[in-house]
C-alpha positions as CSV (number, residue, x, y, z in Angstrom):
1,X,-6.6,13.5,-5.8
2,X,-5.0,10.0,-6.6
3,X,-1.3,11.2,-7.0
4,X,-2.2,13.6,-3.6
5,X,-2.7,10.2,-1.6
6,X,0.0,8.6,-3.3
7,X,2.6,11.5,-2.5
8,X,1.0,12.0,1.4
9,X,1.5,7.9,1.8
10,X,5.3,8.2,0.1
11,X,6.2,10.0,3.1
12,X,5.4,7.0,5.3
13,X,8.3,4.6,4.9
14,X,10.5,7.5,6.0
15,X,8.9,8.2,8.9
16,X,8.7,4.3,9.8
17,X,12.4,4.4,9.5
18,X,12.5,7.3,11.7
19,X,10.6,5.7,14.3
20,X,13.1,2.3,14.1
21,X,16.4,4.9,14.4
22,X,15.0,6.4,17.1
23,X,14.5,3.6,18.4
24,X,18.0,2.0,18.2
25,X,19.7,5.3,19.4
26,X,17.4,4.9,22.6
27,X,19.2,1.7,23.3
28,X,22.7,1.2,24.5
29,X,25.2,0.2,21.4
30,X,24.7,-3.6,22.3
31,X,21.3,-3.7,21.8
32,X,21.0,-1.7,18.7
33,X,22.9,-4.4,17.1
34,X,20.2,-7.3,18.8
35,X,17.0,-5.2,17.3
36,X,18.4,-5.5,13.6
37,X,18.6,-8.9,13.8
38,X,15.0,-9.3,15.9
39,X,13.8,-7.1,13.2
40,X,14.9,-9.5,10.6
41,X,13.1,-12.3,12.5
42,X,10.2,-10.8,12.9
43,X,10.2,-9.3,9.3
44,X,10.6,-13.5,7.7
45,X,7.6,-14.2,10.1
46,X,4.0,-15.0,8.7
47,X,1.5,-12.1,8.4
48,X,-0.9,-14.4,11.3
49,X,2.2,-14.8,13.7
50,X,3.2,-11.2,13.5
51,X,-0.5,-10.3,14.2
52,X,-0.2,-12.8,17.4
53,X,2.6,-11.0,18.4
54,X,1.0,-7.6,18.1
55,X,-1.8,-9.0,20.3
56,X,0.2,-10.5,22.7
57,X,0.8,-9.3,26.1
58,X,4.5,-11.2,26.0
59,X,6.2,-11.2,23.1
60,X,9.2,-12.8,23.9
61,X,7.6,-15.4,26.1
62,X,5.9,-17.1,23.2
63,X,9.1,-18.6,22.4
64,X,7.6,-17.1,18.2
65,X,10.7,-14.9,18.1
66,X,14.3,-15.4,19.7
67,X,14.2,-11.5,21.4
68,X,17.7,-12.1,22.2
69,X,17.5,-10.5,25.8
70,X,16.3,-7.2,24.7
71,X,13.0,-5.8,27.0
72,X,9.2,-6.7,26.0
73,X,8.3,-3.3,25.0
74,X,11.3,-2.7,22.9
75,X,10.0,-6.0,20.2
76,X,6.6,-5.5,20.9
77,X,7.4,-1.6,19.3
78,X,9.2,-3.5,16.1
79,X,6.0,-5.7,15.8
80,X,4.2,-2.7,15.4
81,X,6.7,-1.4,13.0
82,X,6.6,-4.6,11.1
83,X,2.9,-4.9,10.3
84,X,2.8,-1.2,9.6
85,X,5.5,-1.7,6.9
86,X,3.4,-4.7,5.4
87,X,0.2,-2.4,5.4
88,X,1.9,0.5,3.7
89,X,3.2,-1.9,1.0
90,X,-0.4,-3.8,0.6
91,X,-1.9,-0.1,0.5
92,X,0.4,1.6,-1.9
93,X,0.0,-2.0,-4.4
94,X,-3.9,-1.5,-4.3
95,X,-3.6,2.1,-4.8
96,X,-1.2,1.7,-7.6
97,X,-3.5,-1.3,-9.3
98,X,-6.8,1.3,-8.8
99,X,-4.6,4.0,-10.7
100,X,-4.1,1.9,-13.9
101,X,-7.6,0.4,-13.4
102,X,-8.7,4.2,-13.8
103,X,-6.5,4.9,-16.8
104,X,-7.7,2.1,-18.4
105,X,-11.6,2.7,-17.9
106,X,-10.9,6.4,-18.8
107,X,-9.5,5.0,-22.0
108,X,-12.6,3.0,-22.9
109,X,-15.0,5.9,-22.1
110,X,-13.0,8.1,-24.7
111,X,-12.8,5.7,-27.0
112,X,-16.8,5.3,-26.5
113,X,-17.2,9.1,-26.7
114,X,-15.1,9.4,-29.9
115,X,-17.3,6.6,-31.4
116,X,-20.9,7.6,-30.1
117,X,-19.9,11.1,-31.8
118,X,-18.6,9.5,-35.2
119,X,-21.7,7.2,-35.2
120,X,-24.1,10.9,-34.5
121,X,-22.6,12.6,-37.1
122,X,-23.2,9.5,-39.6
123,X,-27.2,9.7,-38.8
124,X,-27.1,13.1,-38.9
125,X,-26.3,13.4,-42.8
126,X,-28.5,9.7,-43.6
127,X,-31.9,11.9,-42.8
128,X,-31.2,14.2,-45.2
129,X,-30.7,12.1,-48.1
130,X,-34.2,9.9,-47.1
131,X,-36.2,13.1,-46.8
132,X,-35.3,14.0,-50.1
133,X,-36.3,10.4,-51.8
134,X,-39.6,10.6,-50.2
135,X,-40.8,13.8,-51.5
C-alpha cells in the first residue's frame, strides 16, 4: 500500500510543472522570462514568508518579492506552486523515513519470531529429560 502512495504522489511534481508551463505559455514571451526569475525569488524565500504571501490579498504590494511588473494573480498562482512543491518534498521525506522505519521493525519482529521459536523448541525437548529423572 506504501509503494501505491509513493507511486500516486511521484506523479505530482510532473503535474506541478505542468501547471507552471501552462502557465508561462499563457503569458506573452516577455513575461514568461519575468516568472522564472519571480519563481526563483519566491523559491529562496522562508517557508513563513511564502505562507504570508499565500495569505495575502497583494502579493506584490508587500514589497516581500520584486514581481517585476507581472499581474497579482499570476505570483500569487507561483506562491501556490511554491508551497505545494515544499509539501510534496516534506511528504515524500516522511513517507520515505516511515518506509525504512517499517523495514526495520519488520526486521526485529522476525528476528523475535525466529528466536521465540528456537527458545520453544529448546523447552520442548528439556521436559522430557526431567520427567524421566523423576520417575
Amino acid at each position: 500500500m506504501l509503494m501505491m502512495m509513493m507511486m500516486q504522489s511521484s506523479d505530482r511534481p510532473e503535474q506541478l510543472k505542468q501547471v507552471i508551463e501552462h502557465l508561462q505559455e499563457s503569458l506573452p514571451m516577455d513575461e514568461q522570462k519575468k516568472i522564472n526569475l519571480v519563481m526563483d525569488d519566491i523559491n529562496h524565500l522562508s517557508v513563513a514568508k511564502r505562507y504570508l504571501l499565500a495569505a495575502s490579498t497583494n502579493v506584490c504590494g508587500m514589497k516581500v518579492v520584486d514581481c517585476r511588473g507581472l499581474p497579482h494573480d499570476t505570483v500569487k498562482t507561483v506562491v501556490s506552486v511554491s508551497l505545494d512543491e515544499q509539501k510534496y518534498e516534506r511528504e515524500s521525506d516522511n513517507a520515505r523515513k516511515n518506509f525504512y522505519m517499517s523495514i526495520g521493525s519488520f526486521g526485529i519482529s522476525f528476528a523475535s519470531l525466529i528466536l521465540s521459536f528456537l527458545a520453544f523448541r529448546r523447552k520442548a525437548k528439556e521436559p522430557s529429560k526431567t520427567q524421566d529423572t523423576e520417575s
